[in-house]
N, CA, C and O of each residue as an XYZ file, in Angstrom:
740
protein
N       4.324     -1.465     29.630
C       2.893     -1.669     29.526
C       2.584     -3.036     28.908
O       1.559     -3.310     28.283
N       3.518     -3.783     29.143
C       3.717     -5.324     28.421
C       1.960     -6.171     29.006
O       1.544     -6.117     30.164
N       1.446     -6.670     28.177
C       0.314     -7.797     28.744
C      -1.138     -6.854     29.161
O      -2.042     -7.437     29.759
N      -1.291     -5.308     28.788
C      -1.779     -4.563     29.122
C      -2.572     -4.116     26.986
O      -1.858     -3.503     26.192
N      -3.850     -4.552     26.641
C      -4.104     -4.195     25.379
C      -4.629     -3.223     25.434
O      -5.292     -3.101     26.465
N      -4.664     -2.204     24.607
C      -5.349     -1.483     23.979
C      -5.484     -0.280     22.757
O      -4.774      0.659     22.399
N      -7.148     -1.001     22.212
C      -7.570     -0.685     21.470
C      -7.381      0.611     20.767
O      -7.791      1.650     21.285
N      -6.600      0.601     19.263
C      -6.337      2.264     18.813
C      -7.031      2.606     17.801
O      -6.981      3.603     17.081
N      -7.948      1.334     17.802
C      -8.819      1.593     16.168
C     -10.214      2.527     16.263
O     -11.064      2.544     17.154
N     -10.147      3.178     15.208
C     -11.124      4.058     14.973
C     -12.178      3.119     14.223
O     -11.820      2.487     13.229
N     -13.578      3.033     14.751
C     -14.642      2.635     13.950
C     -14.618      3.281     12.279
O     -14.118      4.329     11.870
N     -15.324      2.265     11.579
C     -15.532      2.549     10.289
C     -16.491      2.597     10.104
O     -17.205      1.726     10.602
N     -17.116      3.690      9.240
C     -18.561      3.882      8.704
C     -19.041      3.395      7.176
O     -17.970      3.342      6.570
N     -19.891      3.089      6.427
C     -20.230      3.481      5.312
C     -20.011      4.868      4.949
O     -20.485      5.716      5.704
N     -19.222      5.328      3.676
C     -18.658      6.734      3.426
C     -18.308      7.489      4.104
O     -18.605      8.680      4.017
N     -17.420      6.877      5.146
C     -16.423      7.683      5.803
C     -14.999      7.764      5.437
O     -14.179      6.856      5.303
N     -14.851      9.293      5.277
C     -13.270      9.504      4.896
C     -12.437      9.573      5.709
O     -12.592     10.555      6.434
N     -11.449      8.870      5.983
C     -10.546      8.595      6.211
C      -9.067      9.292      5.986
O      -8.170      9.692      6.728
N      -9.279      9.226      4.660
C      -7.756      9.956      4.348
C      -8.433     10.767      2.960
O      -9.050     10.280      2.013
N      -8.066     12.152      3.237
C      -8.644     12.781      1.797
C      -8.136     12.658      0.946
O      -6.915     12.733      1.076
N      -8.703     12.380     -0.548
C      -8.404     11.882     -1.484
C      -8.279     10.290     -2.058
O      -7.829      9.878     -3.127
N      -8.820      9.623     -0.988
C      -8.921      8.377     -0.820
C     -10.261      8.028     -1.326
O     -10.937      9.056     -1.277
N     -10.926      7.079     -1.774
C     -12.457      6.527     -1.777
C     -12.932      5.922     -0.269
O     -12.247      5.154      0.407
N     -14.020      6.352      0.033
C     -14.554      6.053      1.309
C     -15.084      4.503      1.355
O     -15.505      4.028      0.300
N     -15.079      3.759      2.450
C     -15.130      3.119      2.378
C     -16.748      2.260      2.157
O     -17.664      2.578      2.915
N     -16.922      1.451      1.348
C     -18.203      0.855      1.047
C     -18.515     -0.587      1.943
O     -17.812     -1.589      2.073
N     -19.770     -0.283      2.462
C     -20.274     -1.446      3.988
C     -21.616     -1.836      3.203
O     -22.005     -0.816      2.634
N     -22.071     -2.406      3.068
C     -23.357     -2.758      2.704
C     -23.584     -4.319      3.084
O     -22.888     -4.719      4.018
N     -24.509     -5.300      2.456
C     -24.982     -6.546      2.346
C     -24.553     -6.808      1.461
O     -24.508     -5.938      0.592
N     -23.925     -8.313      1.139
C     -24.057     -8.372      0.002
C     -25.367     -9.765     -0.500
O     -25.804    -10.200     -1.566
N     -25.623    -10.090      1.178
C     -26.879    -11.207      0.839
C     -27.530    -10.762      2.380
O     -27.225    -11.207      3.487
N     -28.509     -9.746      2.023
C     -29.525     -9.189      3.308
C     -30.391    -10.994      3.965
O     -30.643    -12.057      3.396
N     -30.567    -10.508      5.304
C     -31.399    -11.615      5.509
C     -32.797    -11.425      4.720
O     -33.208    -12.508      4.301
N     -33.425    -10.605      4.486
C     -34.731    -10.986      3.908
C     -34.204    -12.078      2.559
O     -34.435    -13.286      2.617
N     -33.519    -11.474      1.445
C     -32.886    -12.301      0.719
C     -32.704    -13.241      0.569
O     -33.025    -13.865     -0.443
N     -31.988    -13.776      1.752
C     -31.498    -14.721      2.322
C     -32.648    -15.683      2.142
O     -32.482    -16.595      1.332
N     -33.698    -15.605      2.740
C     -35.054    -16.206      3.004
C     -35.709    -17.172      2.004
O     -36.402    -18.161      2.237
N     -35.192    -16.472      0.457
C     -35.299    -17.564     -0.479
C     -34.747    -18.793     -0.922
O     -35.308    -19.571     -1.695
N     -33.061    -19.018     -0.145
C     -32.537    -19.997     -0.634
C     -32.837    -21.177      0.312
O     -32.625    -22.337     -0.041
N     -33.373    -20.829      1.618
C     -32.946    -21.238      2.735
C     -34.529    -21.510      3.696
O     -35.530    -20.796      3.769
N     -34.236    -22.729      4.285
C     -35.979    -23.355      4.591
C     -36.663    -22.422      5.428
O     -35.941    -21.680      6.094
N     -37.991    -22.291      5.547
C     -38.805    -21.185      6.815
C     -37.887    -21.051      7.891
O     -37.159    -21.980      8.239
N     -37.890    -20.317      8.248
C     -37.265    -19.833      9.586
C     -35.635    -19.954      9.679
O     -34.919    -20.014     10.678
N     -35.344    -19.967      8.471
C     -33.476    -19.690      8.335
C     -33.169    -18.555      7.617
O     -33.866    -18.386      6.617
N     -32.333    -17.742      7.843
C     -32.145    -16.631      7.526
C     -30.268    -16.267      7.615
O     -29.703    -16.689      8.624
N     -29.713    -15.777      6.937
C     -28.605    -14.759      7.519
C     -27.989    -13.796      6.733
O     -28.030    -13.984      5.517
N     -27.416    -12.787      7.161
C     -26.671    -11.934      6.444
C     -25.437    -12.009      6.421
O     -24.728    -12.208      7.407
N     -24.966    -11.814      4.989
C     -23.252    -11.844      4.586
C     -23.267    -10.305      4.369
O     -24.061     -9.686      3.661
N     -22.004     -9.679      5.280
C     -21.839     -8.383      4.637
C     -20.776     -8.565      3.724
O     -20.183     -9.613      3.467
N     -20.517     -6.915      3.048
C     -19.594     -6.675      2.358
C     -18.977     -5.285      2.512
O     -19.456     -4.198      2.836
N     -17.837     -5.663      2.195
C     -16.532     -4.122      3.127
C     -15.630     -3.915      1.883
O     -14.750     -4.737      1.629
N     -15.768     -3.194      1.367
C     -14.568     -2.339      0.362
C     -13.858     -1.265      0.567
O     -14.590     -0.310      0.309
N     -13.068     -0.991      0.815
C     -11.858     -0.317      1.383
C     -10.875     -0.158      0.963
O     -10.533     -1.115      0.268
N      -9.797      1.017      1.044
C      -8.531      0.642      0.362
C      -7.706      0.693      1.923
O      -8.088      1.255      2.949
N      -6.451     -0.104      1.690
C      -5.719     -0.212      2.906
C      -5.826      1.115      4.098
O      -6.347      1.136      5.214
N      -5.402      1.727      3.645
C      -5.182      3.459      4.076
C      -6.304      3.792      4.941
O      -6.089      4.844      5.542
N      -7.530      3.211      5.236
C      -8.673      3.667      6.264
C      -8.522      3.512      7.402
O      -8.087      2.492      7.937
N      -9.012      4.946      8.154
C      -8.607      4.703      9.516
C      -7.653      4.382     10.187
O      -6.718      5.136      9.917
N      -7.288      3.376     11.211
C      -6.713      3.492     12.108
C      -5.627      2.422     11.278
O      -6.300      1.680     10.562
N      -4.468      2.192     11.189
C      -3.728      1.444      9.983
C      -1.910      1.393     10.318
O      -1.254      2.348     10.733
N      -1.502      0.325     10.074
C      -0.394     -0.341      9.930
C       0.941      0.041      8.367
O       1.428     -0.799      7.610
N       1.103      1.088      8.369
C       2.153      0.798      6.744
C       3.369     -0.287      7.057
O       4.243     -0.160      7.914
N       3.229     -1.146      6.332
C       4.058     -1.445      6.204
C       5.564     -1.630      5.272
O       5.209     -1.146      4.197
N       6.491     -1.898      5.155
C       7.334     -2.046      3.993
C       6.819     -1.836      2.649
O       7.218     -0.863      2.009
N       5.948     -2.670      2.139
C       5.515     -2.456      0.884
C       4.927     -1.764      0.485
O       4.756     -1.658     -0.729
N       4.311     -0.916      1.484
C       3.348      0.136      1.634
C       3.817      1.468      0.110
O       3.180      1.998     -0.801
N       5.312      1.499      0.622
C       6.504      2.375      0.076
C       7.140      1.979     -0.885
O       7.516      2.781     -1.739
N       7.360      0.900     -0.956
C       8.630     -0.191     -2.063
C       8.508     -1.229     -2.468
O       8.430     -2.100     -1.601
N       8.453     -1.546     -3.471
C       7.737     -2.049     -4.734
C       8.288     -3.795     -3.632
O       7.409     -4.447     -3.069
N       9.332     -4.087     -3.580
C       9.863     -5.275     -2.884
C      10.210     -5.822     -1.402
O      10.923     -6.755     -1.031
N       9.369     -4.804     -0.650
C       9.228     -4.471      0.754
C       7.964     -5.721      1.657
O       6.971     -6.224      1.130
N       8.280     -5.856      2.591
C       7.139     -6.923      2.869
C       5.512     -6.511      3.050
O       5.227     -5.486      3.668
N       4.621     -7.242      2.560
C       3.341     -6.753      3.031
C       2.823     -7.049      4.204
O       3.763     -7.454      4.887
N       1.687     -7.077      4.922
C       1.287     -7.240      6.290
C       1.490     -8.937      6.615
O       1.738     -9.540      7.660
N       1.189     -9.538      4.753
C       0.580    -11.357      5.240
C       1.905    -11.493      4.955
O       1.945    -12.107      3.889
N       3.445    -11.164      5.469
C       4.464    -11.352      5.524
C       5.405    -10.948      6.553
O       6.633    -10.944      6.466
N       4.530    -10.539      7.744
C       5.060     -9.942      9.010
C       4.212    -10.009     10.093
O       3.122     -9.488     10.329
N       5.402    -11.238     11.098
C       4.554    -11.946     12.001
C       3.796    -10.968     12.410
O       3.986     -9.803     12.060
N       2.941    -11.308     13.125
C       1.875    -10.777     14.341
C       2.557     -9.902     15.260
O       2.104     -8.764     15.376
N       3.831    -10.323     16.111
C       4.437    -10.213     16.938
C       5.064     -8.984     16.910
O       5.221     -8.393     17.978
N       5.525     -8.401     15.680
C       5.958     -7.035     15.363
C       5.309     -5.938     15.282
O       5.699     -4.853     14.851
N       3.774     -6.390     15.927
C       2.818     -5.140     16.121
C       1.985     -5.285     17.602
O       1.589     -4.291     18.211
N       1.816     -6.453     18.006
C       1.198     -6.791     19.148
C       2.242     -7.451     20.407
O       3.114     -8.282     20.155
N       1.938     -6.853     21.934
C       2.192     -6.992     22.735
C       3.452     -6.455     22.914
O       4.218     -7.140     23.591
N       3.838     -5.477     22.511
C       5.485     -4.673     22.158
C       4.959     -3.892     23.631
O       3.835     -3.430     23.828
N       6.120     -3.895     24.582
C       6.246     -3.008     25.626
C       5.912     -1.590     24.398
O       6.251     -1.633     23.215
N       5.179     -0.414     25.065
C       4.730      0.750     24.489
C       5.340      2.109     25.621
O       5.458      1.914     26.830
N       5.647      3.343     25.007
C       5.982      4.086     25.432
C       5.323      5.261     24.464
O       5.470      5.362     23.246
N       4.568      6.109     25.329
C       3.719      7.416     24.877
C       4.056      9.041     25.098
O       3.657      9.748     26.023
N       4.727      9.340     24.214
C       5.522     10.477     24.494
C       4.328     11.607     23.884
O       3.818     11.740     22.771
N       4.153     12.365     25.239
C       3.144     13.744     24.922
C       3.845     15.171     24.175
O       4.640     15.893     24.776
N       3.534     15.337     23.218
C       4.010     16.514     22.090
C       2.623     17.018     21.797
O       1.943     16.503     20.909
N       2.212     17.982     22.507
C       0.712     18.643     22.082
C       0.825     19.263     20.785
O       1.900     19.719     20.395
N      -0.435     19.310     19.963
C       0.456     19.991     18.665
C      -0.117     21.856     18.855
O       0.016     22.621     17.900
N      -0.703     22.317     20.146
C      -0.141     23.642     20.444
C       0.842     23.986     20.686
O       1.316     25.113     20.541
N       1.375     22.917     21.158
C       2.742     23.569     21.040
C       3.845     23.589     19.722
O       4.627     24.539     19.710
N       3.924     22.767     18.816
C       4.480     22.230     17.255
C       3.543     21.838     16.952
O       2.565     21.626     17.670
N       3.699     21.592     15.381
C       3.245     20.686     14.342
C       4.653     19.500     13.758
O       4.641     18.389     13.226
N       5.847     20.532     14.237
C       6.847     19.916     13.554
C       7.403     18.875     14.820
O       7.719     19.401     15.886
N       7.511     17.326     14.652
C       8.458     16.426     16.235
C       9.800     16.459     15.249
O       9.793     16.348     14.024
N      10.765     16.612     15.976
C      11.643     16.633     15.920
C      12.694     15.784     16.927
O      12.417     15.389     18.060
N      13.498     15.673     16.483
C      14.768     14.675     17.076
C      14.781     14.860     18.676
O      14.861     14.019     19.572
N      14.655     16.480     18.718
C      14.957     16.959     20.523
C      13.441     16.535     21.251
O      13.220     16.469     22.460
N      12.612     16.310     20.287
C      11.127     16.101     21.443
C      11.362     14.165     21.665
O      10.614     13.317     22.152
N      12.454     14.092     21.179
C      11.977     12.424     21.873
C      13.403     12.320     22.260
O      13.785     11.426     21.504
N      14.104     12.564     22.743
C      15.517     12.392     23.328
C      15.354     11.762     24.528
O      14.170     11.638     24.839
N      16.242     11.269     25.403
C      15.800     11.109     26.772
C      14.560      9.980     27.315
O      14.156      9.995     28.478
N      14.136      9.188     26.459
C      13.278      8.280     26.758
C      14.095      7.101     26.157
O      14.988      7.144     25.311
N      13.472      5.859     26.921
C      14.249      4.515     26.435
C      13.009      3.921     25.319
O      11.879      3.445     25.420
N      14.151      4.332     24.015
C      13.085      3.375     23.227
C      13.558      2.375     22.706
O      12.661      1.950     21.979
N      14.365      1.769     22.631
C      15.150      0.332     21.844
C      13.640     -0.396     22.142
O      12.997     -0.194     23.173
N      13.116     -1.464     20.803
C      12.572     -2.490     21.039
C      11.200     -2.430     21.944
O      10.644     -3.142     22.781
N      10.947     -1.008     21.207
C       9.096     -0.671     21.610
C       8.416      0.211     21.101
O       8.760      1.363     20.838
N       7.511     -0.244     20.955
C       6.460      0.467     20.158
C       6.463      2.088     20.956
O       6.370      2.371     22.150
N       6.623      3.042     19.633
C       6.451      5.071     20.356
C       5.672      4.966     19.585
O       5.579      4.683     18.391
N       4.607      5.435     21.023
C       3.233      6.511     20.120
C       3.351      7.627     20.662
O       3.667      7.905     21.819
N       2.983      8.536     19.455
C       3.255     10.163     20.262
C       1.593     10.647     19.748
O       0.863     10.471     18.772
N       1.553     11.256     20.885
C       0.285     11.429     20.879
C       0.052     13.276     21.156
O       0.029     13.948     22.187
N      -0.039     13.494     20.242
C      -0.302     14.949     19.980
C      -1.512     16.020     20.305
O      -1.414     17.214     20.589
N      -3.036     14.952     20.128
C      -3.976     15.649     20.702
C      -4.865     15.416     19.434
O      -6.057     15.117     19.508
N      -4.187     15.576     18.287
C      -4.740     16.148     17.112
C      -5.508     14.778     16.890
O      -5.454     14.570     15.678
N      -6.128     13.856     17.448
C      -7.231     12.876     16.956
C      -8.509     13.630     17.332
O      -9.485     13.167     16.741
N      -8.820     14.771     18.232
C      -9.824     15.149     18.371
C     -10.790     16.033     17.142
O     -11.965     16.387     17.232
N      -9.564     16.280     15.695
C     -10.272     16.275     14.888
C     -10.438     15.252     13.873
O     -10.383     15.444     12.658
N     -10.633     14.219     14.428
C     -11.263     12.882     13.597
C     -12.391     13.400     12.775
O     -13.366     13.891     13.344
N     -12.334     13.331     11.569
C     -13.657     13.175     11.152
C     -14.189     14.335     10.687
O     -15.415     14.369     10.582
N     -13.364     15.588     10.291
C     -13.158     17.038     10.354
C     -12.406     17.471      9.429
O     -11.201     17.220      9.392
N     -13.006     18.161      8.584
C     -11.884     18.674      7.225
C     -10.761     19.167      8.202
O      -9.651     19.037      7.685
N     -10.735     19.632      9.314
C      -9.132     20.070     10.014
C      -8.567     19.015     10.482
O      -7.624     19.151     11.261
N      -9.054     17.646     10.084
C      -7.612     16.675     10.278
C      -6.681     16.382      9.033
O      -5.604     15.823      9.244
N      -7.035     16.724      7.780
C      -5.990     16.382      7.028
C      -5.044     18.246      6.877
O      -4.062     18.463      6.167
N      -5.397     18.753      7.320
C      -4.542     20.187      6.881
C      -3.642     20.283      8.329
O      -3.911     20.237      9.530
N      -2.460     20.440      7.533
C      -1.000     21.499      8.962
C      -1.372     20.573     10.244
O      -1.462     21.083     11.361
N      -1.538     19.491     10.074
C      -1.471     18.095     11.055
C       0.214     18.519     11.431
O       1.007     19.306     10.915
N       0.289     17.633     12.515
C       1.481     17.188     13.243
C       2.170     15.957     12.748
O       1.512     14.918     12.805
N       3.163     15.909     12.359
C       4.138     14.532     11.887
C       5.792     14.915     12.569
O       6.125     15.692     13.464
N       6.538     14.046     11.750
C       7.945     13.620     12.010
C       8.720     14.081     11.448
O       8.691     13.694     10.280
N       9.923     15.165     11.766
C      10.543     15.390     10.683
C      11.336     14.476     10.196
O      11.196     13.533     10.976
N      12.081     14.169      9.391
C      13.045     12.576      9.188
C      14.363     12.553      9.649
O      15.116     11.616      9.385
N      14.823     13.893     10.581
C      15.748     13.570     11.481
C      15.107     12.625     12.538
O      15.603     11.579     12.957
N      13.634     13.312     12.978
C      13.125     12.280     14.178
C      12.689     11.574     14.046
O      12.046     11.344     15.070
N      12.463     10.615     13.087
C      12.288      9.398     12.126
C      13.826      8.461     11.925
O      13.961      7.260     12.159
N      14.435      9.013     11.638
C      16.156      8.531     11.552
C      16.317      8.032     13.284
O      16.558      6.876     13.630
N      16.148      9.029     14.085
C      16.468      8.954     15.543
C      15.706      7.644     16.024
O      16.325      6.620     16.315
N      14.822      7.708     16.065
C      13.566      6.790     16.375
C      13.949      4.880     15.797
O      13.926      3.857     16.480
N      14.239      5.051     14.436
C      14.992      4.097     13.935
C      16.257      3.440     14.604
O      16.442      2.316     15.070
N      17.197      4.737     14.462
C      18.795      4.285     15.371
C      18.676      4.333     16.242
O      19.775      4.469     16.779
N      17.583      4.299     17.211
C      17.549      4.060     18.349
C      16.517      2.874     18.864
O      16.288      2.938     20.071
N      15.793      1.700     18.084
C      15.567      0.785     17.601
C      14.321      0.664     18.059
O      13.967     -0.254     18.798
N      13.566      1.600     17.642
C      11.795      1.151     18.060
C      11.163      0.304     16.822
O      11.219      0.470     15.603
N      10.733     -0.367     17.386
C       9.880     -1.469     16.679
C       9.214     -0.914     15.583
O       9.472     -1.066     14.389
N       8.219     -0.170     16.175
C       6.893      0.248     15.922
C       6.599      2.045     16.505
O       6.817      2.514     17.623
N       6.034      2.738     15.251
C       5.943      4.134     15.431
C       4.608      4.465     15.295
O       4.218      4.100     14.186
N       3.560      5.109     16.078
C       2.418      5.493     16.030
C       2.253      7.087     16.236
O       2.842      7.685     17.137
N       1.177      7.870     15.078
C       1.215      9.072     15.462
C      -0.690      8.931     15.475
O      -1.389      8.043     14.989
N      -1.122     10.277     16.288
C      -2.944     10.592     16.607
C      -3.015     11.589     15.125
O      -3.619     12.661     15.148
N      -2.450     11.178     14.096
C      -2.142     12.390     13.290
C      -2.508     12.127     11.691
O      -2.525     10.917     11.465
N      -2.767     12.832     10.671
C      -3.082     12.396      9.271
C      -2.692     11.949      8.950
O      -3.409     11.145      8.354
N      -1.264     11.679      8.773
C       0.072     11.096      8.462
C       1.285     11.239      9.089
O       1.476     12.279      9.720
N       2.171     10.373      9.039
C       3.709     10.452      9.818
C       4.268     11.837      9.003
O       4.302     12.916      9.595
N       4.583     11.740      7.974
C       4.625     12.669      6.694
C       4.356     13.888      6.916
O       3.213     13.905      7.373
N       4.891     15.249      6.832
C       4.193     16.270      6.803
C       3.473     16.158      5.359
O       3.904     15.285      4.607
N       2.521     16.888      4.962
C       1.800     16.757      3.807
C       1.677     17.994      2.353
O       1.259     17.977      1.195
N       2.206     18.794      3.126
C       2.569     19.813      2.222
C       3.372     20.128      1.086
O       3.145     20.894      0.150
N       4.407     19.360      1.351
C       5.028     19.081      0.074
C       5.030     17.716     -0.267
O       4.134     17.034      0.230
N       6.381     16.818     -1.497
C       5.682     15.616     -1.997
C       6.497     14.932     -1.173
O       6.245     13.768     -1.484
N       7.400     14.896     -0.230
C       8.333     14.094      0.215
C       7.200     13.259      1.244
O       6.067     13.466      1.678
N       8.533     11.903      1.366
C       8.116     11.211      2.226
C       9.241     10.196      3.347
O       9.376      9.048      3.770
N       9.732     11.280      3.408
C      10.806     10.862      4.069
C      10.792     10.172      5.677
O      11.781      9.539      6.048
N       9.972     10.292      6.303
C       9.618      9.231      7.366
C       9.372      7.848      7.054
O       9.861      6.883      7.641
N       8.384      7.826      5.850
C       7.747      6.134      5.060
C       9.090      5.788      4.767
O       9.492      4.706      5.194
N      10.108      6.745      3.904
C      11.482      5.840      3.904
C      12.068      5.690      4.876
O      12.437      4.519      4.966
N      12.484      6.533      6.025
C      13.305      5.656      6.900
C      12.700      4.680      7.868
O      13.217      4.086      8.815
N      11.277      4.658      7.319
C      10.781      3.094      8.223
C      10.242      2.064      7.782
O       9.314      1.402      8.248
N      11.424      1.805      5.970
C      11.120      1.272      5.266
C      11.576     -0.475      5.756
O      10.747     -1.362      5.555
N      12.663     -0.744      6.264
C      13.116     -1.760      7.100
C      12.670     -3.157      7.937
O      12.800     -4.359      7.707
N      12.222     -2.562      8.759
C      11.648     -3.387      9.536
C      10.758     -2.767     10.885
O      10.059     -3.277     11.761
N      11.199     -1.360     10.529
C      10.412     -0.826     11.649
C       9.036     -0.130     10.844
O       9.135      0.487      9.783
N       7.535     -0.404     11.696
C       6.410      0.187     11.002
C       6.056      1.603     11.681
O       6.285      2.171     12.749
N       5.320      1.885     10.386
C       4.920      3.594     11.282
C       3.111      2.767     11.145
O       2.656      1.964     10.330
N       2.442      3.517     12.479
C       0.869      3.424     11.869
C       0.050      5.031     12.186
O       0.581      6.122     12.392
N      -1.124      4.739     12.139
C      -1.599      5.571     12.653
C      -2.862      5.619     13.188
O      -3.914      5.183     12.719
N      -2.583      6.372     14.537
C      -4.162      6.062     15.512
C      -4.381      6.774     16.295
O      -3.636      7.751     16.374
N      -5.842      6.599     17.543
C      -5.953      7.620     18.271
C      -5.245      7.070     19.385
O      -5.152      5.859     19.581
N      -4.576      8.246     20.360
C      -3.657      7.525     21.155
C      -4.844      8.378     22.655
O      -4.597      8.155     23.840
């Protein structure tokens, strides 16, 4: 799907949650055009907004440092390791699991491309039933995914992570060089 874009980002609102337990994100002005009107001669006007956010909103990239204190951050990893990656979309409905596992991605060529698995579960965007018994990775199929050299890992899901307990054993094995994100697929 090389030279072919598209868009996985979820719009952002003023106080929209994103990830529960997170602070929602803050959109406002921080110089409205009426405002504006005083510094600036008759008939000039403009608005500066302002966006406060913590990384974690919406549609999002972890990277290395995300996890480890000495891991790279985003303004330390070209462009190139997230954009224009041949892509491969492996369908795992989550009626059928919650749990992906090693055997649901076998059999596809992934060396050196972005897997998004796309589960279904973005249709509760925006829905106290997207952060509960979501669909993720177990870290055998996180390990697999790795040794078998995908770039880049995308789930339609709350987290790569199952969330129920404290582990996070997917964020570690794609602590490296390979990113997990997350979006609607």
């Amino acid at each position: 799907m090389k030279g072919l874009l598209i868009d996985l980002s979820h719009t952002i609102e003023h106080g929209l949650i994103t990830y529960k337990g997170l602070p929602a994100p803050i959109i406002c002005d921080y110089l409205s055009r009426e405002n504006s009107k005083k510094f600036y001669e008759e008939g000039t006007e403009f608005q500066i907004g302002k966006i406060e956010m913590v990384s974690n909103t919406g549609t999002y990239i972890d990277c290395p440092f995300h996890r480890f204190e000495h891991g790279k951050d985003l303004s330390e990893v070209a462009l190139e390791s997230f954009a224009n990656l041949d892509a491969l979309v492996i369908n795992i409905p989550f009626s059928e699991t919650l749990e992906i596992t090693k055997e649901h991605l076998k059999n596809y060529q992934i060396k050196d491309r972005a897997v998004l698995i796309h589960t279904g579960w973005d249709r509760y965007w925006n829905t106290e039933k997207y952060y509960e018994n979501h669909p993720y990775l177990t870290k055998e199929a996180a390990e697999y995914l790795r040794d078998c050299g995908a770039k880049l890992v995308g789930i339609d899901s709350h987290n790569i992570d199952g969330t129920s307990g404290r582990s996070a054993s997917s964020h570690d094995t794609f602590r490296s060089g390979n990113f997990n994100c997350r979006a609607p697929l």
